[in-house]
C-alpha positions in Angstrom: 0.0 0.0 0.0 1.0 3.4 -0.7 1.5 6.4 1.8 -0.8 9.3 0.7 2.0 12.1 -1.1 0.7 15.0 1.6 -1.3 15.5 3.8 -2.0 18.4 6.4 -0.5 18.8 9.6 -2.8 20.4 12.2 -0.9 21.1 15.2 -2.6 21.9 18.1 -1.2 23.1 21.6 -3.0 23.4 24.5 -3.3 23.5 28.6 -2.7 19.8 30.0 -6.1 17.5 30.0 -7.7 18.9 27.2 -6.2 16.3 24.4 -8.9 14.3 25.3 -11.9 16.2 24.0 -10.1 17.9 21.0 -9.0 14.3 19.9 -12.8 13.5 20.5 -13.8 16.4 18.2 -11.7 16.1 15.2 -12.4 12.2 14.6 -15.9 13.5 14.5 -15.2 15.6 12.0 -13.6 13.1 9.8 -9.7 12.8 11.7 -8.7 9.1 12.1 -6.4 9.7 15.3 -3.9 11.8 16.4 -0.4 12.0 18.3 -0.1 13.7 21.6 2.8 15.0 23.1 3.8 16.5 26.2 5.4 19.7 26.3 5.5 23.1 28.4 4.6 27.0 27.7 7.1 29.5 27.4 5.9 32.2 26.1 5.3 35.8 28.2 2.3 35.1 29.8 3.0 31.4 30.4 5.4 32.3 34.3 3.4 31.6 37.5 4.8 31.6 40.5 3.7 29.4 43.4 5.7 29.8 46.9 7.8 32.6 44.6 9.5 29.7 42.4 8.3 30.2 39.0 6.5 27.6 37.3 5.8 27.0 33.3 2.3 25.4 32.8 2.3 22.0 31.3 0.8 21.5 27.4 -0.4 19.0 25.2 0.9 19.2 21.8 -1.6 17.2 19.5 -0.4 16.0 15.7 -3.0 15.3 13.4 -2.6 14.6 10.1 -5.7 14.7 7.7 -6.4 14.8 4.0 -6.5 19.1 2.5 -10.2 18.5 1.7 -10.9 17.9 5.1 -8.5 20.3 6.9 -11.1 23.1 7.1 -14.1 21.3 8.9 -11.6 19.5 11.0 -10.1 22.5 12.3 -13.3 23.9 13.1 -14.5 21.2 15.4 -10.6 21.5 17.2 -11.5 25.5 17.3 -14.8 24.9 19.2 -14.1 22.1 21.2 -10.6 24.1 22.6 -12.2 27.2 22.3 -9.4 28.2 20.5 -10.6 31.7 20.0 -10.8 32.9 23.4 -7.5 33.8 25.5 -5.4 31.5 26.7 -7.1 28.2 25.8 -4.4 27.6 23.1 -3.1 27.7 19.4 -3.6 25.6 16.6 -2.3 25.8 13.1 -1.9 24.1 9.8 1.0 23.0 8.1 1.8 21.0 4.8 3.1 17.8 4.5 5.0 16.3 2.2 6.9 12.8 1.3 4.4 10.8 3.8 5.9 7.5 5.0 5.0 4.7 7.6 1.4 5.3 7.5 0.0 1.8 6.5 -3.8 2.1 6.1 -6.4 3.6 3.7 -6.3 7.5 4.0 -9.7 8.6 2.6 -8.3 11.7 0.8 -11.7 12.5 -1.4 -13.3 14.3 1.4 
């Protein structure tokens, strides 16, 4: 069987324990699975301090890679089940990807 020659790459990074539900969403909207990572913020608003030691928030980084004709509708069910568009709650984005190997099922790339 033959790999699929690209795909999209949605990445999606958010707060600890909410893979769960953003997995949930995007096989509903067509994803078959996804990789989680674990990972921590950075970034300027990601410091807290507890007893005066600063602390950097764990994430979950979430790979999911999904046919182009479905990247859209996917991505909208990851928006609304992070609720990506509010502060805080995380980032997602979309990248392309090329020269595909090891994936070693059907890929239903017709949307």
């Amino acid at each position: 069987m033959e790999a699929p020659s690209n795909l999209d790459l949605i990445v999606t990074i958010i707060p600890k324990g909410q893979s769960d539900k953003i997995v949930t969403a995007s096989k509903r909207a067509g994803a078959q699975g996804g990789t989680i990572l674990h990972g921590r913020g950075t970034g300027i608003h990601e410091h807290k301090k507890l007893f005066g030691i600063s602390i950097e928030p764990e994430k979950e980084v979430i790979f999911t890679l999904v046919p182009p004709s479905k990247t859209d509708e996917i991505l909208e069910a990851i928006v609304e089940a992070g609720r990506l568009n509010e502060p805080g709650t995380g980032v997602g984005f979309v990248l392309e990807a090329k020269k595909i190997v090891g994936i070693h099922h059907p890929v239903d790339t017709s949307g």
